[in-house]
ChimeraX commands (.cxc) that place a marker at each C-alpha (Angstrom):
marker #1 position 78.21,144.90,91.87 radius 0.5
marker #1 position 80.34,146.45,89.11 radius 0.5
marker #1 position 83.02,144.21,87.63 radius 0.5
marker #1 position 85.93,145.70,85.21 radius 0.5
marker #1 position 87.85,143.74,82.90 radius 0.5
marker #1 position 91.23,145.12,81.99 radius 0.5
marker #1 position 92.71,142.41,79.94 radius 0.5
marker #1 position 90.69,140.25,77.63 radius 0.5
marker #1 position 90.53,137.04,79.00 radius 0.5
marker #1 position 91.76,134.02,76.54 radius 0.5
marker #1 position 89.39,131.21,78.19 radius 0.5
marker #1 position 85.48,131.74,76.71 radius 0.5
marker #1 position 84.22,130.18,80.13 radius 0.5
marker #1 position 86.02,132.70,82.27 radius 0.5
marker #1 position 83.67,131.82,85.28 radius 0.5
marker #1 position 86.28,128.94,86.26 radius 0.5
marker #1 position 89.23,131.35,85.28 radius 0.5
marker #1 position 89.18,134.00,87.72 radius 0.5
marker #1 position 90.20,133.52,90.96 radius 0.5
marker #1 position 88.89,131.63,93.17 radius 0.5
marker #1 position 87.76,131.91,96.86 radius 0.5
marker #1 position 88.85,129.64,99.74 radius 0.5
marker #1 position 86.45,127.47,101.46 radius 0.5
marker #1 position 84.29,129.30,104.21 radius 0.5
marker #1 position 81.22,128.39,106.42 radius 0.5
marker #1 position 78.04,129.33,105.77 radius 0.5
marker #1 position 76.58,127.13,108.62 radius 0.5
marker #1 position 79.32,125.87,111.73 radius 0.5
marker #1 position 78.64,121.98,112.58 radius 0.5
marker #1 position 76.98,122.21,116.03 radius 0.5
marker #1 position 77.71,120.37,119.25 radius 0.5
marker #1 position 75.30,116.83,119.50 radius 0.5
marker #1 position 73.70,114.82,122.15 radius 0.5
marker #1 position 74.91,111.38,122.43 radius 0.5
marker #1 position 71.92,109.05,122.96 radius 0.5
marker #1 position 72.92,105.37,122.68 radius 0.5
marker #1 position 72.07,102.75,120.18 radius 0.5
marker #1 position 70.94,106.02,118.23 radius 0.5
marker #1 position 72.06,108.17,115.50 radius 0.5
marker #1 position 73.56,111.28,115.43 radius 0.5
marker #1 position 74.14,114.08,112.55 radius 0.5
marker #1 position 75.96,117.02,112.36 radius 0.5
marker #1 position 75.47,119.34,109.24 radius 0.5
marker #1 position 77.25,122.51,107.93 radius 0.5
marker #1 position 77.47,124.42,104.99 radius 0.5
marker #1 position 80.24,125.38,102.95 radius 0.5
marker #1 position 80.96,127.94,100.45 radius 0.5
marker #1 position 84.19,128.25,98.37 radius 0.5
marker #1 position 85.13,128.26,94.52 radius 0.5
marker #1 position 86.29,126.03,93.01 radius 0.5
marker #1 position 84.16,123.67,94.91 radius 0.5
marker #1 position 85.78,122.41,98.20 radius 0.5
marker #1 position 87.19,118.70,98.85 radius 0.5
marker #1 position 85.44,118.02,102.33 radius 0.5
marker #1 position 86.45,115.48,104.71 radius 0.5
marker #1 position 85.45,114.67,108.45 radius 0.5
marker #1 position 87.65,113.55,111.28 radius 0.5
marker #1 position 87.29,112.43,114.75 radius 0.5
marker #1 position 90.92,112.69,116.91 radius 0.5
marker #1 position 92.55,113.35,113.53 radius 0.5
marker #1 position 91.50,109.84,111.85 radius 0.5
marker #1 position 89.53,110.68,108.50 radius 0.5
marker #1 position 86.01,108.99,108.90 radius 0.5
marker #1 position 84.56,107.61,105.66 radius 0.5
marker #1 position 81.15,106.08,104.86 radius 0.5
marker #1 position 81.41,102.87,105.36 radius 0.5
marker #1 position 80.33,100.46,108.88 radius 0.5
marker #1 position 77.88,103.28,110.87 radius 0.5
marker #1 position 79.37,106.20,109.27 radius 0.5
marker #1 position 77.49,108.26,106.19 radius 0.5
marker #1 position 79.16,111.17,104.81 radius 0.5
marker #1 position 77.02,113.20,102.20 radius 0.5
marker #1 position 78.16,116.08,100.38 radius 0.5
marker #1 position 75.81,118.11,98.11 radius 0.5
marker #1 position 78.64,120.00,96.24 radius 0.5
marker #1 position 75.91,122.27,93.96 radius 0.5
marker #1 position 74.34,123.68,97.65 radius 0.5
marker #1 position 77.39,122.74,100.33 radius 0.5
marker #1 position 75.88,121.07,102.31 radius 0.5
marker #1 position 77.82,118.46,104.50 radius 0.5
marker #1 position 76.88,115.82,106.61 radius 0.5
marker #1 position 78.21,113.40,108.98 radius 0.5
marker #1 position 75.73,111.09,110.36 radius 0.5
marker #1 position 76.71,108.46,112.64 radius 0.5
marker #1 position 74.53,105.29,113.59 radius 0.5
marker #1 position 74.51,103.03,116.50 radius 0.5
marker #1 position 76.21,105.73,118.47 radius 0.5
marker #1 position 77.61,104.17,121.94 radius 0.5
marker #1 position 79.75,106.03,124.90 radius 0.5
marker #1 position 83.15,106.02,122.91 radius 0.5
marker #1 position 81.62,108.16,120.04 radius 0.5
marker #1 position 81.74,111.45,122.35 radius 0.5
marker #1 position 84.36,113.19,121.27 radius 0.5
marker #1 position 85.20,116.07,119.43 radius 0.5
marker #1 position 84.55,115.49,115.41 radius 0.5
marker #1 position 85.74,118.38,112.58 radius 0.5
marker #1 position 85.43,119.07,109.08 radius 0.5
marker #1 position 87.95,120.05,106.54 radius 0.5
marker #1 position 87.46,121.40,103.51 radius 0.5
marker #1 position 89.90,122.83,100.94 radius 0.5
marker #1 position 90.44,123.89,97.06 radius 0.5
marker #1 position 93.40,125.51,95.30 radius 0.5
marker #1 position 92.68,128.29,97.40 radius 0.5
marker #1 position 92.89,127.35,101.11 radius 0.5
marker #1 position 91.54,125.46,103.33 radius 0.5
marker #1 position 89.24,126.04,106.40 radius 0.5
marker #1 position 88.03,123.54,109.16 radius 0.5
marker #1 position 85.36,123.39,112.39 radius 0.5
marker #1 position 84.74,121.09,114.81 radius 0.5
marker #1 position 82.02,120.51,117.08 radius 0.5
marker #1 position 81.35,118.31,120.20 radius 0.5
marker #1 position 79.69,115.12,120.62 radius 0.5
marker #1 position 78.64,115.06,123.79 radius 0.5
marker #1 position 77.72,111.82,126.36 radius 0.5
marker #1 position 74.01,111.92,127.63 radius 0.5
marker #1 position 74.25,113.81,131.00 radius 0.5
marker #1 position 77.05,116.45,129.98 radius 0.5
marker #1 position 76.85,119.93,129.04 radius 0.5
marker #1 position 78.92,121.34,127.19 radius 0.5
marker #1 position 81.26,123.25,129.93 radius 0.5
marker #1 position 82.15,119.42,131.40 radius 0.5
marker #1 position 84.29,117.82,128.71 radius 0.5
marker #1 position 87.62,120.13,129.85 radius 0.5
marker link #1:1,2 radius 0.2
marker link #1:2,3 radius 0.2
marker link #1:3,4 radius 0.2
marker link #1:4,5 radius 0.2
marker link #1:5,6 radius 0.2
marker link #1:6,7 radius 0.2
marker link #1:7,8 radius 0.2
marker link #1:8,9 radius 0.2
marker link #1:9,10 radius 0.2
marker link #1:10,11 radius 0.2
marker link #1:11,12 radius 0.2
marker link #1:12,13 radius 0.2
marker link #1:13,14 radius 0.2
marker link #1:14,15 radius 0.2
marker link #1:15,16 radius 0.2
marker link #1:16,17 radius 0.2
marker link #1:17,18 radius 0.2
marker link #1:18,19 radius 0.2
marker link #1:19,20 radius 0.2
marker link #1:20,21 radius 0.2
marker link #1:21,22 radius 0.2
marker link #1:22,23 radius 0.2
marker link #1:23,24 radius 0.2
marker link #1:24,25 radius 0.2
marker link #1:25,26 radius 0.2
marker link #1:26,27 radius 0.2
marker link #1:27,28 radius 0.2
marker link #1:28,29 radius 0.2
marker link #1:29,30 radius 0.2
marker link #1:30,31 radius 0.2
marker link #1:31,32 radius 0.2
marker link #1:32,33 radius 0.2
marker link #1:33,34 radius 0.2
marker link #1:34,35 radius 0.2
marker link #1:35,36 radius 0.2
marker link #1:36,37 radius 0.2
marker link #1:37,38 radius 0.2
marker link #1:38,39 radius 0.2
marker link #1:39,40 radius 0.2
marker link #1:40,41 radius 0.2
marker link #1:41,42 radius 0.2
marker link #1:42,43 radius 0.2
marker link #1:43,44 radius 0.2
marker link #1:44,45 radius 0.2
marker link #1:45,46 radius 0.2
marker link #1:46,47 radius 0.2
marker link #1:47,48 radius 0.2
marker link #1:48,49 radius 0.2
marker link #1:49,50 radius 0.2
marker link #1:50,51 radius 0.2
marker link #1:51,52 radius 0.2
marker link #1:52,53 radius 0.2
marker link #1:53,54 radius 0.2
marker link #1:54,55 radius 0.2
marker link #1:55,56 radius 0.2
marker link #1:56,57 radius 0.2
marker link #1:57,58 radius 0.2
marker link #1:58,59 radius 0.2
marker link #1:59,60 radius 0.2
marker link #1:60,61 radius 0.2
marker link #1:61,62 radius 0.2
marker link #1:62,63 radius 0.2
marker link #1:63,64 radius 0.2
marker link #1:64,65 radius 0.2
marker link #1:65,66 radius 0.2
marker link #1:66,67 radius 0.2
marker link #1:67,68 radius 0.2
marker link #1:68,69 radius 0.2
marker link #1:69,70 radius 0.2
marker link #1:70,71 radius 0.2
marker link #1:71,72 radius 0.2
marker link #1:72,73 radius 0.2
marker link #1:73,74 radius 0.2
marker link #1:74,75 radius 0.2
marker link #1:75,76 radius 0.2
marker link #1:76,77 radius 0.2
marker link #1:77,78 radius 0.2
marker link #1:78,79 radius 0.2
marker link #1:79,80 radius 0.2
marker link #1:80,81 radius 0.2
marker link #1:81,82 radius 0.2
marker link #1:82,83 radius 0.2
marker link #1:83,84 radius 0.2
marker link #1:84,85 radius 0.2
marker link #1:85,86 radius 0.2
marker link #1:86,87 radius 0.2
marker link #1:87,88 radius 0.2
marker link #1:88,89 radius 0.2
marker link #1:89,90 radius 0.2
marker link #1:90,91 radius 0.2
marker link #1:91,92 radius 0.2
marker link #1:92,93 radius 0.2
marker link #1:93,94 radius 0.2
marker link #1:94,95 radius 0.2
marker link #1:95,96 radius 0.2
marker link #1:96,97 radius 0.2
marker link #1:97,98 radius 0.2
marker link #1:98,99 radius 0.2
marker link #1:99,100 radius 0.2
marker link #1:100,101 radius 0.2
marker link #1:101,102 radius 0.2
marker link #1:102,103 radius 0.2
marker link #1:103,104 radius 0.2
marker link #1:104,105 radius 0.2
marker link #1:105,106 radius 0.2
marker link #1:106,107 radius 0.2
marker link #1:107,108 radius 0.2
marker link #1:108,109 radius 0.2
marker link #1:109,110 radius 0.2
marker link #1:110,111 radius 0.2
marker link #1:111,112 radius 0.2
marker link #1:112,113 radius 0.2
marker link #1:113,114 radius 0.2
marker link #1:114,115 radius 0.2
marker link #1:115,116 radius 0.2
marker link #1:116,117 radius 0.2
marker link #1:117,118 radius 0.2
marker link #1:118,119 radius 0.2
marker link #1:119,120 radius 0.2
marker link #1:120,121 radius 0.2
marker link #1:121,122 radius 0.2
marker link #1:122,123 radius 0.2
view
């Protein structure tokens, strides 16, 4: 990788001064198995400089740790997680993940599916 400079650049810690990149996934969230009175987790990676805001959502609502929810976000790897305990029958659903910096902002989504479906039944 060659990089050129053209103009001298007047901040010493120039790694934060170029331009950024927009948040990207390096691992999708993929679809889960409801089981009831379990947990469930769904995990993806992100990429992106500077270093993405993440949030999940189920039907648009943002979820937050809190009650049976646990959202972890390792910021120096990207790794995101969104685990969910106690699951019961109205958790299926479809849940996403947002992520964005100065630069953009990307999102996925992946299915949480009731024990018995596959996913080709929730249409």
């Amino acid at each position: 990788m060659r990089v050129e400079i053209t103009e001298p650049s007047t901040k010493p810690e120039s790694a934060d001064a170029v331009p950024g990149t927009a948040p990207f996934f390096i691992r999708n969230p993929t679809v889960q198995k409801l089981i009831e009175g379990g947990s469930v987790i769904f995990d993806c990676q992100i990429g992106g400089s500077p270093k993405p805001h993440v949030y999940w959502r189920k039907a648009g609502i943002p979820l937050t740790t809190g009650y049976r929810y646990k959202v972890r976000y390792n910021k120096e790897t990207g790794e995101c997680q969104l685990e969910i305990s106690m699951t019961f029958a109205d958790d299926a659903g479809e849940y996403s993940i947002v992520a964005r910096n100065q630069q953009g902002e990307v999102s996925a989504s992946a299915q949480l599916l009731e024990e018995g479906m596959s996913p080709s039944q929730h249409h």
